[in-house]
Each structure stands twice: as C-alpha cells, then as structure tokens.
C-alpha positions in Angstrom: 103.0 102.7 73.4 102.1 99.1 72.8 105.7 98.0 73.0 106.3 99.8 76.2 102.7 98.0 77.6 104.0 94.6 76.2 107.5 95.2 77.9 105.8 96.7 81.1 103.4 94.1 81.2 106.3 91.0 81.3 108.5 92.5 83.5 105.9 93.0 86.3 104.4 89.6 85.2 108.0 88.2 85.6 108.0 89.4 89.3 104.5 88.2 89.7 106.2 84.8 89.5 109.6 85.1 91.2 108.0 86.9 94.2 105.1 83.9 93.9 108.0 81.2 93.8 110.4 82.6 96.7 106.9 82.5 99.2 106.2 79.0 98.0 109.8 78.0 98.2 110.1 79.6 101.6 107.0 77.8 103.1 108.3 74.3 101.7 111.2 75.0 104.0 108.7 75.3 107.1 108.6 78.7 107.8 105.7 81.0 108.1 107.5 84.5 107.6 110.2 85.7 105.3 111.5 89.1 106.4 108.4 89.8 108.5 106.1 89.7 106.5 103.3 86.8 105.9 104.3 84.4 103.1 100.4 84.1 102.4 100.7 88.0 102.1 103.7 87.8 99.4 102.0 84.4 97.8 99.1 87.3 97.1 100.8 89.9 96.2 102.7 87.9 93.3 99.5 86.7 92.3 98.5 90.3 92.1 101.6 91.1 90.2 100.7 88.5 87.9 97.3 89.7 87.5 98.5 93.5 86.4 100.8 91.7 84.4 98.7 89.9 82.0 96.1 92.6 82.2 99.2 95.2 80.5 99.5 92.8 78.0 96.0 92.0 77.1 95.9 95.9 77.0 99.2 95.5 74.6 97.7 93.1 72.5 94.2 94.8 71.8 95.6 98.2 70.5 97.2 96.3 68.0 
C-alpha cells in the first residue's frame, strides 16, 4: 500500500508540474488562454496537483 501511495503520489505530483510549466510557458508567449481555459486557472490547478501529490507521499512516508 505504501508503494502504491509513493508511486501515486509522484505521478500526480509529476503532473502538478508539467501542467504548472505548460501555463507558465504559455503566458511567457503572451497569451491569456490555452484551449479555453484561464492559464491562471491551469497555473492553480497544477499547484493543486502538486499539493495532493506531496500530501500522498507524506502519507507514503509516515506508514513506514
């Protein structure tokens, strides 16, 4: 179970920070969208990504 919350945990944490990089990327370019939606909204939503991410793993690493 711990490996599966470890692994869980990086892999959502991983899209945290692609889906965090493509907004900022994007909004260096000058736009304010990407697809429709706001790239403050997607700049959140990987933070929130993030967020789960290193609570799975903090999860992970105290049933150890």
């Amino acid at each position: 179970m711990t490996s599966l919350l470890s692994n869980l945990g990086s892999i959502i944490a991983f899209l945290g920070i692609l889906v965090g990089l493509i907004a900022g990327v994007t909004r260096l370019t000058g736009s304010y969208y990407l697809a429709g939606y706001g790239l403050q909204s997607l700049l959140l939503a990987g933070m929130g990504l993030l967020l789960v991410g290193c609570f799975l793993k903090l999860e992970a690493l105290t049933r150890d």
